[in-house]
Steps between C-alpha positions, in 0.01 A plus 500: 500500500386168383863351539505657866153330629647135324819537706292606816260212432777250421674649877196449674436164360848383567430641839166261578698221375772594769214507745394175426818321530570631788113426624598127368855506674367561844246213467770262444705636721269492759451111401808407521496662883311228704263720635175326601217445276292740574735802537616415121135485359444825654795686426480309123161638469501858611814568232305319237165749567724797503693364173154458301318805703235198601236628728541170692585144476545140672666187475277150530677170595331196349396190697288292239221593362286775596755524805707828431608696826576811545836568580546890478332784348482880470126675478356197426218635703446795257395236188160443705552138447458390884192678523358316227420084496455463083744736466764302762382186283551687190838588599589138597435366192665715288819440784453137383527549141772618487674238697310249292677624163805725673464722294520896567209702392368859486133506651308824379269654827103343562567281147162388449532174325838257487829655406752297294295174640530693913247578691390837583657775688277604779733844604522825307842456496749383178612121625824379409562156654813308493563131536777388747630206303709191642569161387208347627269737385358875638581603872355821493354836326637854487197729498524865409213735494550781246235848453403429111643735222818390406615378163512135404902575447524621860309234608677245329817631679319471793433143507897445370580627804273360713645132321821586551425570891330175514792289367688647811204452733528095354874503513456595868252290593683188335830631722277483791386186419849375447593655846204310683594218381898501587388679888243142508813296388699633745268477757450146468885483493480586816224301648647210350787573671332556811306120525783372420714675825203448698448122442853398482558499911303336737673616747256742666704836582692439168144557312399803733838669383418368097127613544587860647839591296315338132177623575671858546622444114186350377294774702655786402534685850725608809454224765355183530422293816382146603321432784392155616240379725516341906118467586393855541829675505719522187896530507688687220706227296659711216595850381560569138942661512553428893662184546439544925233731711393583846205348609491728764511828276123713499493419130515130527251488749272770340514241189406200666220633692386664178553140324291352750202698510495496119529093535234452746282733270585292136493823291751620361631872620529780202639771604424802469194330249355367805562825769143609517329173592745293718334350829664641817692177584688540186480905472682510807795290455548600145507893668797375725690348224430798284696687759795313444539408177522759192281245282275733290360182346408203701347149439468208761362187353411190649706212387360157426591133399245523223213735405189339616259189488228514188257635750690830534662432852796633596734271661681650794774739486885388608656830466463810275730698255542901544601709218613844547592786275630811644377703177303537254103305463360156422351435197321197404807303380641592814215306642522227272868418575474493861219271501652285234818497717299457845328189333822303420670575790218353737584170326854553505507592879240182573756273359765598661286470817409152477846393381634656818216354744651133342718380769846461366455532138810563445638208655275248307520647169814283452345226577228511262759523214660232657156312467469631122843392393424089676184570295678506150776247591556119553572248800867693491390819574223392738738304723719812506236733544387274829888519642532885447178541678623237810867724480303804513318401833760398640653840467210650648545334799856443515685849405446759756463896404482814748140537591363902536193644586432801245380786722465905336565769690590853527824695628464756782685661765530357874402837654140582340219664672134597377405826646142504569247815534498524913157651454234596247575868325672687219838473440608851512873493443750259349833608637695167402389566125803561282757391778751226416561358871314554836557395834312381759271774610500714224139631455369280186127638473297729699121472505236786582174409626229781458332380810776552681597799384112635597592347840795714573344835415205395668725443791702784477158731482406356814836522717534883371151583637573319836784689511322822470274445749778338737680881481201693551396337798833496692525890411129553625593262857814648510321910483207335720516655872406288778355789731152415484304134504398555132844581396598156684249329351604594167866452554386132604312473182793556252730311676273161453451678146885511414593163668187328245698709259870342559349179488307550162853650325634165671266271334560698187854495507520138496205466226781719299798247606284194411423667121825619478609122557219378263708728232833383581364146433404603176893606398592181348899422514733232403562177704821429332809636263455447179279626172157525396493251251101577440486631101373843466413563881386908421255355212355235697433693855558860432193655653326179471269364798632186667313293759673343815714177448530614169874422312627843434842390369775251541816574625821270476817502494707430198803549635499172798479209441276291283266211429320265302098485579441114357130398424563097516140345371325332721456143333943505510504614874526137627822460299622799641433319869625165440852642387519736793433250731781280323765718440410831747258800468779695321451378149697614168346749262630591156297788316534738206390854463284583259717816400795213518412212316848357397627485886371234775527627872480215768448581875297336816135522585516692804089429608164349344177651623277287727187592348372473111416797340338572142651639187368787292329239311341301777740238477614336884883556545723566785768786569859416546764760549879473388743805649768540303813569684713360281409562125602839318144611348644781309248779449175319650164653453251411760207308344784346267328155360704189586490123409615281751545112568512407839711144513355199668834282460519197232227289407463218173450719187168240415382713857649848418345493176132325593408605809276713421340233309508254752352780809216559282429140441526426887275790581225511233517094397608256811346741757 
């Protein structure tokens, strides 16, 4: 009997020990996991309770002294230590003690005096406190609360184990650490890199690329854009992985407006932080972009050369930087890293601004080495430095070079239209949605006006109830006898009553044909052959109201002929005239297609527009159109971006290379 209850002793003992291993294994385990902080103090502290059958427990993190935080806990609550002030102070010190000497101890309930040199323990519970030890010192306590009534053995076991879960907790913590500290490395790896990409071009679009496709890195996120500044309005400059864009698309100009209201407000734009509290001039173009972009996360921050005078003012904005991520949240190094980024890219993107506004920088930057190199030399070098500069004049105004006006422009087809709404309504039906080619006449949209529509029954109403009447009094006239002078009379009567009644159904009838014009009109059809080239047509008007003059759609045809829609600016136009007046109106044009970079087209400009007209961006310019009759596009695209040169014949390269420099000291220094 005895040797029975050893072995079952011995079996369950073996069995605890089992337990505890496995307790002990999961811990580490779950260290080893990267799990966040508080998830593994939690977890780590419910299996130690239910290991030692502890009634409840916590874990303090120490800041210095008489700083300890709580950082997780289990019927803390149930100690009636929070209810308490000299029991809460009671309970700090003896928290401190045993960081002061980390050492474990075993605190008996309500000890009345000192324990072992701690002070007392304010609970009715059995204490058993563990240090979290690391090589500067203590970083935090493992508190279990135990009912009273075990053996010292059983407690001693306790605290083992409690020891042995706190060398894990420390382990983890010093991983952690460790971890922190490679992520911060890293991170500064990266913004290292991204000052030094930044700062290394001043050539302006060059940094908008560098800010956008580093800042993504450095950022952490899906897309980010640079806009810069033009007065009031602000033009998109750089997307973070497209190396081109369409500054016509909804998104582009969703962005900029967006950019701009956030600009002219100097706040930065947190969304969705900020959702609840936006004023409407920024709530509503935010909305708009929102309904184009999948950004769950956005931030638009005001970019600037510097971050303020001593006094606290702002200096103004020149552009702003939007950072989008399509999911997830923002935390606060989220917010940290975009303004860190937004504040060296102001600077960046000023420098690159005032290098470009330098007239020919380019051009004289060899000639201040040339300057730098006389500097360090003798007589020798100073007499040849003064004959390569007289040689290099001379070239200027000797050798000639072909001399081009730069003018953008788009690609479209000759045939083009822009349907507009003939009158204000609904559009009702769409039959050109889905069709490839239509020709001319094919129904494109029909409207429905409810007014109309009111009209016609109305109208209707009316002509059946003159009808009516028009039948019942030729049937009475007709039955009417004429043998007596009443029976005259009366036949008299409806005859004047059925010829009012002719003319009424008369004036009816054409109130009917002049509605049933008025909905004709409203049966809008195609002027041309061709295709709608409008995106999305059954999205954008599908039972949508339009007003009259309206542009429903575009139609074109891609299969005539095509041409080249020039926008020559307006401070080159004069070159433009003085070489058609020398050598004709029919100039030579070479161009490249954006979706064709590596081949150069040349034709004739056909006509230049009489007038000047204004560019998206306010800026004076004046349309030129090129047909091309003679060059094989491909597969064009209407809208397809295209850089062209227009030539101007031969002029001295000294001219073809300063001119610009030379106009704007005419205009803005002899004049």
């Amino acid at each position: 009997m005895i040797g029975d209850l050893s072995q079952s002793e011995t079996q369950a003992a073996q069995e605890t020990w089992q337990q505890i291993d496995r307790l002990v294994e999961e811990i580490a385990e779950l260290s080893r996991s990267g799990c966040p902080d508080r998830e593994f103090y939690e977890q780590s502290l419910n299996r130690l309770l239910h290991a030692v059958a502890g009634f409840g427990g916590a874990i303090w993190k120490y800041h210095g002294p008489a700083q300890v935080d709580l950082r997780c806990q289990v019927n803390l609550a149930a100690a009636g230590i929070a209810e308490d002030p000299g029991a809460q102070r009671q309970h700090g010190q003896l928290l401190d003690a045993v960081l002061t000497t980390g050492e474990s101890r075993i605190v008996p309930p309500q000890a009345g005096a000192l324990v072992e040199g701690l002070p007392q323990n304010p609970t009715d519970f059995l204490l058993l406190l563990v240090p979290l030890k690391a090589e500067g010192g203590c970083t935090g306590v493992i508190e279990v609360f135990q009912r009273p009534g075990a053996s010292p053995a059983v407690q001693q076991g306790y605290l083992g184990l409690l020891e042995t879960v706190g060398e894990i907790v420390a382990d983890y913590e010093r991983y952690e650490e460790l971890r922190a500290l490679r992520s911060r490395n890293v991170l500064w790896g990266r913004f290292e890199r991204f000052t030094q990409q930044i700062h290394s071009d001043l050539d302006l679009k060059r940094t908008g690329y560098a800010i956008a496709n580093e800042g993504r890195n450095l950022i952490e996120c899906d897309r980010v854009s640079v806009i810069i500044s033009h007065g009031t309005a602000c033009r998109l400059l750089a997307v973070s992985g497209v190396e081109s864009f369409d500054r016509r698309a909804n998104l582009v100009r969703h962005l900029q407006q967006l950019a701009a209201a956030v600009v002219t407000g100097g706040s930065p734009l947190w969304y969705p932080a900020d959702a609840d509290q936006l004023a409407p001039q920024i709530a509503d173009p935010l909305r708009e972009y929102l309904e184009e972009s999948p950004a769950q996360v956005l931030a638009v921050v005001p970019l600037r050369p510097n971050p303020g005078s001593e006094e606290g003012e702002l200096p103004p904005s020149i552009g702003a930087l939007v950072v989008e991520r399509f999911a997830g949240v923002a935390d606060d190094d989220f917010y940290r890293r975009v303004l860190s980024a937004a504040e060296h890219s102001g600077l960046a993107i000023e420098n690159a601004q005032e290098y470009e506004a330098t007239p020919f920088l380019s051009v004289l930057a060899p000639l201040r080495r040339i300057r730098r190199s006389l500097k360090r030399s003798g007589i020798t070098r100073l007499i040849a430095g003064i004959g390569l500069a007289v040689a290099i004049v001379l070239g200027l105004v000797v050798v000639p070079a072909d001399f081009s006006v730069e003018a953008p422009g788009e690609l479209l087809p000759s045939v083009q239209r822009d349907i507009f709404a003939p009158n204000d309504g609904v559009v009702s039906e769409l039959p050109v949605a889905g069709k490839n080619r239509i020709r001319t006449g094919d129904v494109l949209a029909v409207l429905r006006q409810p007014k109309l529509d009111l009209e016609f029954r109305r109208l209707l109403g009316e002509m059946q109830t003159a009808t009516k009447r028009l039948s019942a009094v030729q049937a009475v006239r007709v039955d009417n006898r004429r043998s007596t002078a009443d029976s005259a009379e009366d036949y008299r009567r409806l005859t004047a009553e059925e010829e009012e009644l002719k003319a009424l159904l008369q004036s009816l009838e054409q109130q009917h044909q002049i509605l049933v014009d008025q909905q004709a009109e409203l049966t809008v059809r195609s002027p041309v052959d061709g295709e709608v080239i409008t995106w999305n047509i059954e999205r954008l008007l599908d039972a949508r109201p339009v007003s009259r003059g309206q542009i429903l759609m575009t139609v074109a045809d891609p299969a005539g002929p095509w041409m080249l829609e020039l926008q020559i600016p307006d401070d080159e136009m004069g070159h433009v005239l003085d070489a058609q007046a020398e050598f004709g109106d029919n100039l030579e044009v070479s161009f490249v297609l954006a979706s064709q970079p590596g081949l150069v087209h040349r034709e004739r400009l056909d006509s230049v527009s009489a007038a000047t007209d204004l560019t998206p961006d306010d800026l004076p310019m004046v349309l030129a159109h090129v047909n091309l009759d003679r060059v094989p596009i491909g597969r064009p695209k209407s809208g397809m971006t295209v850089n062209a040169r227009i030539h101007c014949g031969r002029r001295s390269i000294g001219y073809v290379w300063l001119h610009d420099l030379l106009e704007a000291i005419q205009s803005h220094i002899l004049f």
